[in-house]
VEXKEVEX-118133 format. One record per atom (N, C-alpha, C): x, y, z; residue in three letters. Coordinates in pm, whole numbers, plus 50000, padded with zeros to 5 digits. Layout:
N
XYZALA ...
END
This chain:
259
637863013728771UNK 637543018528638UNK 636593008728569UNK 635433014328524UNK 634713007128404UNK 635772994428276UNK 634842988028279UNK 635712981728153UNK 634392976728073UNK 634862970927919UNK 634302967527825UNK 635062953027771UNK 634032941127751UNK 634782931727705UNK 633942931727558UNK 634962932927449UNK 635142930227359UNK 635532913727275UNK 635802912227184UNK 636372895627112UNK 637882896927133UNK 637932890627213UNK 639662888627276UNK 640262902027321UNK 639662907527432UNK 640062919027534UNK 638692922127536UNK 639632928927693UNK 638852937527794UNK 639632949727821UNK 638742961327745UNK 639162975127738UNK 638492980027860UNK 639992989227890UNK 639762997728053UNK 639423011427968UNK 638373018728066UNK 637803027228059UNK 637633040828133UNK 637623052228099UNK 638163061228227UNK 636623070928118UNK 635763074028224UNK 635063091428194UNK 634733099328303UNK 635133109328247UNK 635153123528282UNK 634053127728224UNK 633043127628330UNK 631713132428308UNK 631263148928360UNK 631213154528321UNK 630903170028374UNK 629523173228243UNK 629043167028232UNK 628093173328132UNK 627993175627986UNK 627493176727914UNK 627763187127790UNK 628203173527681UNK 628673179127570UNK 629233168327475UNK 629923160627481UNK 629823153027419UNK 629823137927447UNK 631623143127358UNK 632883134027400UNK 633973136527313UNK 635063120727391UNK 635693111427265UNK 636483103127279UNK 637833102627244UNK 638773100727336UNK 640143103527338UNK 640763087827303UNK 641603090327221UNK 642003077827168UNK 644353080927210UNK 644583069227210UNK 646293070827163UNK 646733066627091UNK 648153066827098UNK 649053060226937UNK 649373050427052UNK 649993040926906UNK 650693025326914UNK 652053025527004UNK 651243014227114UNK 652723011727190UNK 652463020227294UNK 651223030427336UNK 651173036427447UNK 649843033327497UNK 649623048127598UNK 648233043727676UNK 647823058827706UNK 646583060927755UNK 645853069427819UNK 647133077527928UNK 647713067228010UNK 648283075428078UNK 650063080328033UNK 650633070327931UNK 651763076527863UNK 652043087527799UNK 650543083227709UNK 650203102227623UNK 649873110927735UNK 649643114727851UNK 649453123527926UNK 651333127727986UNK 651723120127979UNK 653323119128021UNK 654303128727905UNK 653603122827767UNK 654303129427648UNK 653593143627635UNK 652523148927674UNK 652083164327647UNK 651283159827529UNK 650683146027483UNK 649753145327390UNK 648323142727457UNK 648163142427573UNK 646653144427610UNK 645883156427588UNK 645313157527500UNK 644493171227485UNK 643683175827550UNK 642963157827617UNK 641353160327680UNK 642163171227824UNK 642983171927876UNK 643053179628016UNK 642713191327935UNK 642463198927843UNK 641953213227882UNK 640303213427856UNK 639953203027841UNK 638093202527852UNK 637883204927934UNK 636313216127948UNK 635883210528069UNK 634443209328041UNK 633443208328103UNK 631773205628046UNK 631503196127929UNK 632343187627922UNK 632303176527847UNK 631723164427925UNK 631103151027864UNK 631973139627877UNK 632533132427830UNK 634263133727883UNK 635043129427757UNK 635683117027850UNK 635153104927758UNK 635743090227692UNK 637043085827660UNK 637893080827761UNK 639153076727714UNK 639533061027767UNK 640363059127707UNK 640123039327686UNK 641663037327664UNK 641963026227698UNK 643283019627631UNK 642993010127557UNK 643483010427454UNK 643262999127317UNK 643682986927378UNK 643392977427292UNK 643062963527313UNK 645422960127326UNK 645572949627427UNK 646552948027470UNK 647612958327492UNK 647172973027520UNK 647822987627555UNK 647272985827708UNK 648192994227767UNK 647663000327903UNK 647162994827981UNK 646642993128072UNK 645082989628145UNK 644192978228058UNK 644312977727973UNK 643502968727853UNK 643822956727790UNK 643352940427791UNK 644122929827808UNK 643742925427671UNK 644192923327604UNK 644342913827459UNK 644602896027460UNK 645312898127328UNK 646062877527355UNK 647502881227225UNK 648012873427208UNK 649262876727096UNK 648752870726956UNK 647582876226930UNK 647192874826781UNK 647232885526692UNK 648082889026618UNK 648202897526514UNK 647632908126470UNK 646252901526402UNK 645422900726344UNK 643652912526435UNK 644362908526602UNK 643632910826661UNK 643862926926669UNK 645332933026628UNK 645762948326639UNK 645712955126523UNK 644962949026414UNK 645012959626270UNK 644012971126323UNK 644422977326252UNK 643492990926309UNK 641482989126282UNK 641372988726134UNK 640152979826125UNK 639602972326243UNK 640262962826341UNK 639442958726419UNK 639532968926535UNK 640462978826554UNK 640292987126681UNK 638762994226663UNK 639152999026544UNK 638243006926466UNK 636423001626561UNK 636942987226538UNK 635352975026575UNK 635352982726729UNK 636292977226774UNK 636402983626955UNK 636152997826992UNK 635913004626900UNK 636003023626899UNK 634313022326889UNK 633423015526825UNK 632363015926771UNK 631673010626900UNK 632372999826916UNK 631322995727034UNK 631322999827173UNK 632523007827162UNK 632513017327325UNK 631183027027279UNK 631383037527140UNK 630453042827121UNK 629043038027171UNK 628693025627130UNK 627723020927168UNK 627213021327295UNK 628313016027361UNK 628033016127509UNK 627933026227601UNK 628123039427564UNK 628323050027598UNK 627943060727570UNK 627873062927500UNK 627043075327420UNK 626163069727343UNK 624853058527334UNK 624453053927199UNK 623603062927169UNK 623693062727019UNK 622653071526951UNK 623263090526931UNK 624363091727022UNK 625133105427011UNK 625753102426899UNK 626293116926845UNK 627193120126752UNK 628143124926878UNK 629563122126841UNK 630823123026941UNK 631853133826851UNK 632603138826938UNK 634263143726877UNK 635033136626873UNK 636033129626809UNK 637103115826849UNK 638233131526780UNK 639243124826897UNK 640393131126938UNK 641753122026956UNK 643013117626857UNK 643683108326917UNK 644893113926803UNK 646103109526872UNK 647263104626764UNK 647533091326714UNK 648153100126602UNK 649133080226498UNK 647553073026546UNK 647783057126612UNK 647163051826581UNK 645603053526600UNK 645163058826708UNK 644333066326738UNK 643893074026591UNK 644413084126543UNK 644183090026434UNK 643763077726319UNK 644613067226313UNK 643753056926212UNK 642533049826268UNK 642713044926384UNK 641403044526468UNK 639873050626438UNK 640093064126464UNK 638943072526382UNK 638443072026297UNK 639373072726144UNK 639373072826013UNK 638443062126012UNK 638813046726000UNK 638253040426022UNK 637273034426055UNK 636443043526187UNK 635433041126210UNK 634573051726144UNK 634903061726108UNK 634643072226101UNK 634303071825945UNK 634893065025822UNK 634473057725709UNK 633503045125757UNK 633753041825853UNK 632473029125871UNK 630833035425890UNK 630863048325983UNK 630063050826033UNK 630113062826078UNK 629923068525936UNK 630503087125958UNK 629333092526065UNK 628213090426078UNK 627113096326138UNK 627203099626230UNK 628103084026321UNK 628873090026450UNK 629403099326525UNK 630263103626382UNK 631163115126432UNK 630633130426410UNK 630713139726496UNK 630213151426447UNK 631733163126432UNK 632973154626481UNK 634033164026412UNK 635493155026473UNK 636053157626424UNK 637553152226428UNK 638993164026503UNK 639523153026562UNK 640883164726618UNK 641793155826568UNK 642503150126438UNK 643603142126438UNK 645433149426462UNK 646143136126511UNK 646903141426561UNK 648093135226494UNK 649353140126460UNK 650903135226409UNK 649973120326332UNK 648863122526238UNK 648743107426118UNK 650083101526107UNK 650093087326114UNK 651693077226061UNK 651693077725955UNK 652573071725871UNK 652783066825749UNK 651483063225730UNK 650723063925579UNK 650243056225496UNK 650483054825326UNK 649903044425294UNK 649713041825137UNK 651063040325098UNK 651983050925018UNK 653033047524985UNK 654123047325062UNK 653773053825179UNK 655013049725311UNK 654813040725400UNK 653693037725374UNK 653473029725456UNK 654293012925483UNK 654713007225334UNK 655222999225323UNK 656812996025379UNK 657993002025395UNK 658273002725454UNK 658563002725610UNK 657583017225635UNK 657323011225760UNK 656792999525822UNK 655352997125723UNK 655412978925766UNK 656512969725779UNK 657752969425696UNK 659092963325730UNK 659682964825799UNK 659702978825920UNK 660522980726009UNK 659422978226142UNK 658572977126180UNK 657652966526263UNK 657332955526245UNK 658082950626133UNK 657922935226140UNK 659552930526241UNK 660672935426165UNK 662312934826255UNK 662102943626378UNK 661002950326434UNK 661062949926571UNK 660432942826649UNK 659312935326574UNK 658702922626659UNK 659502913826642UNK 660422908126537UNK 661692899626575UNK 662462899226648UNK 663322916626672UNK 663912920226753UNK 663422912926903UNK 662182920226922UNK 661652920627088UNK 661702902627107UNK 661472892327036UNK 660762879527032UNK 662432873027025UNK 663732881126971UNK 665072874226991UNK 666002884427096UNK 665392895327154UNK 666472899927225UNK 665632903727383UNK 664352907727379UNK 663672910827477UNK 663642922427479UNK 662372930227565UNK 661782941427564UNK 662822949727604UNK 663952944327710UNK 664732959527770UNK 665542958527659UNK 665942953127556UNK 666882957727452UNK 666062964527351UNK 665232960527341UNK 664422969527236UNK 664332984327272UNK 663902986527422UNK 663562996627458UNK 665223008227476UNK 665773002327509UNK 667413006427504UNK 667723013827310UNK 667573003927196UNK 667673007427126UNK 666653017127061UNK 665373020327133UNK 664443026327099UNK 664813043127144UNK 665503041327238UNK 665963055527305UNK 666973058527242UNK 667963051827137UNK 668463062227053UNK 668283071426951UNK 666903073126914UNK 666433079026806UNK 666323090126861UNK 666773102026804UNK 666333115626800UNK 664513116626820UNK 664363124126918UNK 662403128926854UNK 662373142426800UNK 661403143426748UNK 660823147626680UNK 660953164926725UNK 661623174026676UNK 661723185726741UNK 660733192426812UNK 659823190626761UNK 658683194826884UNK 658103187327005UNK 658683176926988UNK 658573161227112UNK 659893169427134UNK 660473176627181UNK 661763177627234UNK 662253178727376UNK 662393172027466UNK 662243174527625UNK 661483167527687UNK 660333157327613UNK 659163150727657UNK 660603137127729UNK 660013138927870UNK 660453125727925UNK 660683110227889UNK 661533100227877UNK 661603091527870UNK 661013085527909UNK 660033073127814UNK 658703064827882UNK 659103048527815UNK 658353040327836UNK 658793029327810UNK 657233022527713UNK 657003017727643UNK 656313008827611UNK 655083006527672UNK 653673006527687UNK 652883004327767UNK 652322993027712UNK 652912980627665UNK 652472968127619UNK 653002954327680UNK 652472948927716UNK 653612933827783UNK 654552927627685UNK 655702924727728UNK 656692918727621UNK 656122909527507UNK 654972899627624UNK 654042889027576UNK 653722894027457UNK 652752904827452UNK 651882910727329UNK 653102917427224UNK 653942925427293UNK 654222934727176UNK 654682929327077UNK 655422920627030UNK 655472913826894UNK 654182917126775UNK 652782909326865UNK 651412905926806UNK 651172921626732UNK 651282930426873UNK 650792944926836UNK 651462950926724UNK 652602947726678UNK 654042953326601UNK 653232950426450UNK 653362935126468UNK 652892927026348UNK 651712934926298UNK 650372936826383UNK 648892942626370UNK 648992957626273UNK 649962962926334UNK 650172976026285UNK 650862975826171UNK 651632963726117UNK 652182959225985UNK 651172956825917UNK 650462950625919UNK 649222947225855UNK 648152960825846UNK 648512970225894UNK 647412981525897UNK 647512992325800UNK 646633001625731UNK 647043010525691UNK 645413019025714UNK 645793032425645UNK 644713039625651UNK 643953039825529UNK 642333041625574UNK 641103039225491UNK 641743043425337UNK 641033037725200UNK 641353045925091UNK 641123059825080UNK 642243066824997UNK 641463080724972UNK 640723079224899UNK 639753071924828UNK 638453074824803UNK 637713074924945UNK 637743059925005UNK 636833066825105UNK 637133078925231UNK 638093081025253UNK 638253093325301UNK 637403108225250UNK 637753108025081UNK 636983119425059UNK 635753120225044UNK 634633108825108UNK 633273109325088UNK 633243117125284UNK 634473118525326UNK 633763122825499UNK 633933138925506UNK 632183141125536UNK 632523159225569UNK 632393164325704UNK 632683154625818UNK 632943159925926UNK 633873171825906UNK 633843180926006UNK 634963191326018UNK 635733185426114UNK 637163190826013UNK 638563180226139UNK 639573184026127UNK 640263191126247UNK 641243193326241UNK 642653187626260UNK 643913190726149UNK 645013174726155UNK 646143186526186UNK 646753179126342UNK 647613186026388UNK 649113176526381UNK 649663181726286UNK 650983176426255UNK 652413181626298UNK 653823174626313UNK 654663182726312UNK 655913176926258UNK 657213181526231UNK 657913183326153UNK 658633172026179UNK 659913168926086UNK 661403159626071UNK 660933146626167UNK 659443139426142UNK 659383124726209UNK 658973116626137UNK 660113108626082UNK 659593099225967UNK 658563085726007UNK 657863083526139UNK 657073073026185UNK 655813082926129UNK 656073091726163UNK 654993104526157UNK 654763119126054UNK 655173114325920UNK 655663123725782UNK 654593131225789UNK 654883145825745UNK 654203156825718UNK 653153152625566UNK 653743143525478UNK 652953138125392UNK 652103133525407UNK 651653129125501UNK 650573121125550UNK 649033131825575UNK 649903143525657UNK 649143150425696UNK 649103158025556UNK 648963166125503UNK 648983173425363UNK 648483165925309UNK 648573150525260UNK 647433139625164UNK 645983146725231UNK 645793138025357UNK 645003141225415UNK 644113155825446UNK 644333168025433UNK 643893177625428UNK 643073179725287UNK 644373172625177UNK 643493175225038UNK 642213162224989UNK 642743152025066UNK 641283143125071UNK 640013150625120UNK 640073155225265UNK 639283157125344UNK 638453165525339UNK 637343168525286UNK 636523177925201UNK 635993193625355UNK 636493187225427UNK 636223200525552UNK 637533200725637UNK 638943202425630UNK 640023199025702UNK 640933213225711UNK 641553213325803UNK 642463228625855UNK 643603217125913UNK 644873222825877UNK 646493217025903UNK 647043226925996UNK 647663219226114UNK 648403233326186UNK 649643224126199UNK 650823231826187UNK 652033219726182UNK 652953230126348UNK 653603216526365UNK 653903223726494UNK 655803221026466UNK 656393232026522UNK 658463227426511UNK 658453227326619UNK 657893233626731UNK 658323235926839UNK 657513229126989UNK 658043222727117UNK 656963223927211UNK 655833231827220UNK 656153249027227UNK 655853251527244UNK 654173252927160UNK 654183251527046UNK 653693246126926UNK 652103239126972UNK 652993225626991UNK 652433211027086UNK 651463219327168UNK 652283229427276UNK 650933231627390UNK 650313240327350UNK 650053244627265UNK 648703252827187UNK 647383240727174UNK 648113226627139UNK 647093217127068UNK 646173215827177UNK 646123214927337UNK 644323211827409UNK 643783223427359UNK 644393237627344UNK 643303247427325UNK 642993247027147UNK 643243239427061UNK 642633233926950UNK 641163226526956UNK 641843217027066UNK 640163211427059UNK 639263215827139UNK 639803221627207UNK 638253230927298UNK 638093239727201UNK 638363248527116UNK 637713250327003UNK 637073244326904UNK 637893235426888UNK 637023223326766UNK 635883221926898UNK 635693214926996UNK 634783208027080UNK 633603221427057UNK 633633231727100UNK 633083244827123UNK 632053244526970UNK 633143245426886UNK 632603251226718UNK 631613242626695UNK 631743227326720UNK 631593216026652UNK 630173209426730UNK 629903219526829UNK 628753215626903UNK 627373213426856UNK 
END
């Protein structure tokens, strides 16, 4: 696999080249390219005549970091999202496609350097702004946790949470971060939140925010802020799996429309 070295990592790189528009697949926190394909959140499998861009974030997956904090706020992924762009498509306008963190990922760059983007697929947005705080407190006591009990207890207590009714049946996966990092990564994402809604509502990409129900990492508030920021945005909320596997044939429409 291709890779990209970045300021403290080297991002692994996977494309699926068949032609046609250019489109980048991003994941949420704590996974990878190949976990979200495990959970039924890979969208890119129903593309085809694309070339679609998928990466593991900096100390995720395939992709090597260091245990600096600072190095996982989304803002700097955001830096790492830009310069794959670069390297890869330069000078294209792209589709970016991702959940949770992924979804702030975008935002992010996507307020840095709207020109980039020629449309959006966001997916289950996390907490922000006023929930966000909180949740920053409960990733700070799980990087304690992991740093006083170790990764298989974390991961043990991580499997008692109910998911999310439409995550319902998705297989048991583990963490795609080294024990080493995940603290750093925990902390990064404490420190993170999403762009202001002012600058949110200066972006008129067209984008669609695919949300779903009873997941408080992942509140329906988030998504609903977001629709009324977003001066070109459509909400599809999902209860069910079955729901979920409607979402690749979302973005081959968005990909299609957005051409």
């Amino acid at each position: 696999m291709p890779t990209l070295t970045v300021p403290g990592a080297e991002l692994d790189v996977e494309l699926s080249d068949e032609g046609g528009r250019p489109v980048v697949q991003l994941h949420g926190l704590t996974s990878s390219r190949r976990r979200d394909r495990v959970l039924q959140l890979d969208l890119g499998r129903g593309l085809s005549g694309t070339r679609l861009l998928r990466y593991d974030a900096r100390g995720h997956g395939r992709s090597t970091g260091r245990p600096v904090p600072d190095d996982y706020r989304w803002s700097v992924l955001a830096d790492d999202l830009l310069r794959l762009l670069d390297a890869w498509f330069p000078g294209e306008r792209v589709h970016g496609v991702g959940p949770s963190m992924g979804t702030a990922t975008l935002l992010h760059a996507a307020v840095r350097e709207p020109d980039r983007f020629r449309g959006l697929t966001l997916m289950v947005p996390a907490t922000a702004w006023e929930t966000r705080v909180p949740r920053a407190d409960e990733y700070r006591r799980a990087a304690a946790f992991v740093e006083q009990h170790g990764l298989a207890r974390f991961v043990a207590a991580e499997r008692g949470a109910a998911p999310p009714p439409a995550n319902a049946g998705a297989p048991p996966t583990e963490p795609e971060v080294a024990a080493a990092l995940l603290p750093s990564v925990l902390r990064g994402a404490a420190l993170s939140d999403l762009p202001s809604p002012e600058s949110l509502a200066t972006l008129g990409m067209p984008t669609s925010i695919l949300a779903w129900t009873d997941d408080p990492a992942h509140p329906l508030s988030t998504a609903e802020r977001l629709v009324q920021l977003l001066p070109d945005a459509t909400l599809r909320v999902a209860s069910t799996p079955a729901d979920v596997a409607r979402w690749p044939q979302v973005l081959l429409e968005d990909v299609a429309r957005r051409s």
